[in-house]
N, C-alpha and C positions, 0 to 999 in steps of 0.2 A: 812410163806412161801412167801407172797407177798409183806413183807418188801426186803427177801434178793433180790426178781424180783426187787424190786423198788431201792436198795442198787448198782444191777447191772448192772439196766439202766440207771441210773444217768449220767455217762460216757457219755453216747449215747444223752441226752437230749441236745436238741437246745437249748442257750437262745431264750427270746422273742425276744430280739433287736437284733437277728441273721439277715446278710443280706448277700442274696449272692452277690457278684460284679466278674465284670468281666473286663478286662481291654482290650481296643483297642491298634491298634499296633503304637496311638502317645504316648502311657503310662499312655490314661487318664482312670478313672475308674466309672463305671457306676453298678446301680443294677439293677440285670438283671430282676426282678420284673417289673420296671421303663421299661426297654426294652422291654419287654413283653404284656405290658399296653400300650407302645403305637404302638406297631406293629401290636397289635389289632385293635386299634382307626383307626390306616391308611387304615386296610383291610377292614373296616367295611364304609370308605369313599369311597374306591376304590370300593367295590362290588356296593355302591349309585350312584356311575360314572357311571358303566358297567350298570349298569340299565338302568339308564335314556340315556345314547350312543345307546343302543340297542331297544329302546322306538324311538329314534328321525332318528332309520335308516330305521328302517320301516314304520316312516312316511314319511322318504326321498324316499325311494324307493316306494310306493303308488304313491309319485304326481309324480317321474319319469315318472310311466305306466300311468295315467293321459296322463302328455305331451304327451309322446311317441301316447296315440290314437286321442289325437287332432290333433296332427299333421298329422297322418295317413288318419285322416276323412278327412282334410283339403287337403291332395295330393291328395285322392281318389276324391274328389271333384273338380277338376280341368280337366276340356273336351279340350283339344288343336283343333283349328280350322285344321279342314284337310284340305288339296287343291289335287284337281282336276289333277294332272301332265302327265295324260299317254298321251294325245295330243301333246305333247309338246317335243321335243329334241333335239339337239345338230347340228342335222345336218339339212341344207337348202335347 
């Protein structure tokens, strides 16, 4: 019984040196394995991006708020000399 299975799956069997391709719209042709392989590699660059992007905004944004209270301390820290004026007006 499991010859005829194997007699009439023969048909069906891939070679090994089976390759799928695929062709772009210049007529070149590529395996899509290869395309596969490396659209992984990119996303797996791309995720290492977004990491380290989103690591260096949150350190951007920490010494923002830094600045933003030095500054704050620094205007709070400023007493302008008041003057005296209600003696004083316009007319003689």
């Amino acid at each position: 019984m499991f010859k005829w299975f194997d007699n009439f799956m023969k048909s069906y069997r891939v070679p090994e040196n089976y390759k799928i391709t695929v062709t772009d719209e210049k007529g070149n042709e590529h395996c899509l394995v290869g395309l596969c392989s490396s659209l992984a590699k990119e996303v797996v660059k791309l995720e290492e991006r977004i990491t380290k992007l989103e690591a260096e905004n949150i350190e951007l944004t920490n010494c923002l708020y830094e600045v933003e209270n030095r500054l704050q301390s620094q205007i709070d820290s400023i007493h302008p000399v008041t003057y005296n004026l209600n003696n004083y007006s316009l007319d003689k």
